[in-house]
C-alpha positions as MATLAB code, in Angstrom:
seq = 'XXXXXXXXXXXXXXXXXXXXXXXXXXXXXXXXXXXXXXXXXXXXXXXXXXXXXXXXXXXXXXXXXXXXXXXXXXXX';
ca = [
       0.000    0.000    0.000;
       2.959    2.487    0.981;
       4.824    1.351   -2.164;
       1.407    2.616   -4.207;
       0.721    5.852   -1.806;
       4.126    7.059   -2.722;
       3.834    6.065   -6.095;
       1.140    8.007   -6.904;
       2.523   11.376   -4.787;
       5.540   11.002   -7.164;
       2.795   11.084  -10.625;
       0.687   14.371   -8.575;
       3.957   16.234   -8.356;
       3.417   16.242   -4.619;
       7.271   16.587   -3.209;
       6.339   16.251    0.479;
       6.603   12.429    2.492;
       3.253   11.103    2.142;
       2.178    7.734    3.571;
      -0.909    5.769    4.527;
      -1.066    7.992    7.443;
      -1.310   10.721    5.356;
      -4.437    9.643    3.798;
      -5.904    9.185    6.867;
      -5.109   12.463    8.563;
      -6.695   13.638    5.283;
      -9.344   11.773    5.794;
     -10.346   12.756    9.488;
      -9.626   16.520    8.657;
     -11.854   16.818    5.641;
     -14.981   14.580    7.672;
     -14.460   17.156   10.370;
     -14.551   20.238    8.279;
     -17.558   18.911    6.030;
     -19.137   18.854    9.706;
     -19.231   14.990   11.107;
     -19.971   14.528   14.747;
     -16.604   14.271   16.867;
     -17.882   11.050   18.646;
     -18.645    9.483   14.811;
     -15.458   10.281   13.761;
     -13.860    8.610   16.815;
     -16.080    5.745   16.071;
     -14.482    5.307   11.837;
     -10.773    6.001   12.953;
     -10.742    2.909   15.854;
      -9.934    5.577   18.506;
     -10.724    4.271   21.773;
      -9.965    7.810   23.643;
     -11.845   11.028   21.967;
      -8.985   12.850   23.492;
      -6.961   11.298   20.006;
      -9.789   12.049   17.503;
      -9.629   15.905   18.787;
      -6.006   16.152   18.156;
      -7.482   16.557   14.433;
      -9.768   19.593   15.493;
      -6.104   21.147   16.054;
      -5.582   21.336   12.524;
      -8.550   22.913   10.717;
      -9.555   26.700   11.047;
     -13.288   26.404   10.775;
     -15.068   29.537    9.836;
     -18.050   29.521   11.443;
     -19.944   32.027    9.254;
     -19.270   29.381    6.492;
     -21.187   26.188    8.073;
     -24.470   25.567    6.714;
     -27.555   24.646    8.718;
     -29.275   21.311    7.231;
     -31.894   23.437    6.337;
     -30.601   25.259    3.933;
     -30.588   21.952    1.562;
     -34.693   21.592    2.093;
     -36.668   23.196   -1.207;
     -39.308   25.055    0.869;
];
């Protein structure tokens, strides 16, 4: 899998180490900013302490005037 991850950095032109870990910090962040529940996150990465899901909250600058309310999607 690392073998393919790296790979396929090297054909994006992407110069920084990136490794299966990568794609999951990836992962996490983006669920997180597209608004997923903390304790359903913590639930898809295996993390057995919150306390280690939050450590992704650390790395996204949410701008609050951006979020949506699921209300906004409903044709009224």
């Amino acid at each position: 899998m690392q073998k393919a991850v790296k790979t396929a950095a090297r054909k994006a032109g992407i110069d920084k180490r990136v490794t299966c870990y990568t794609l999951r910090h990836s992962f996490a962040t983006t669920m997180l900013v597209n608004g997923i529940n903390i304790r359903m996150l913590q639930k898809l990465m295996g993390h057995a302490d919150v306390k280690t899901t939050e450590l992704y909250t650390q790395v996204i600058n949410k701008d609050i005037s951006r979020l949506t309310s699921p209300l906004d999607g409903l044709d009224l």
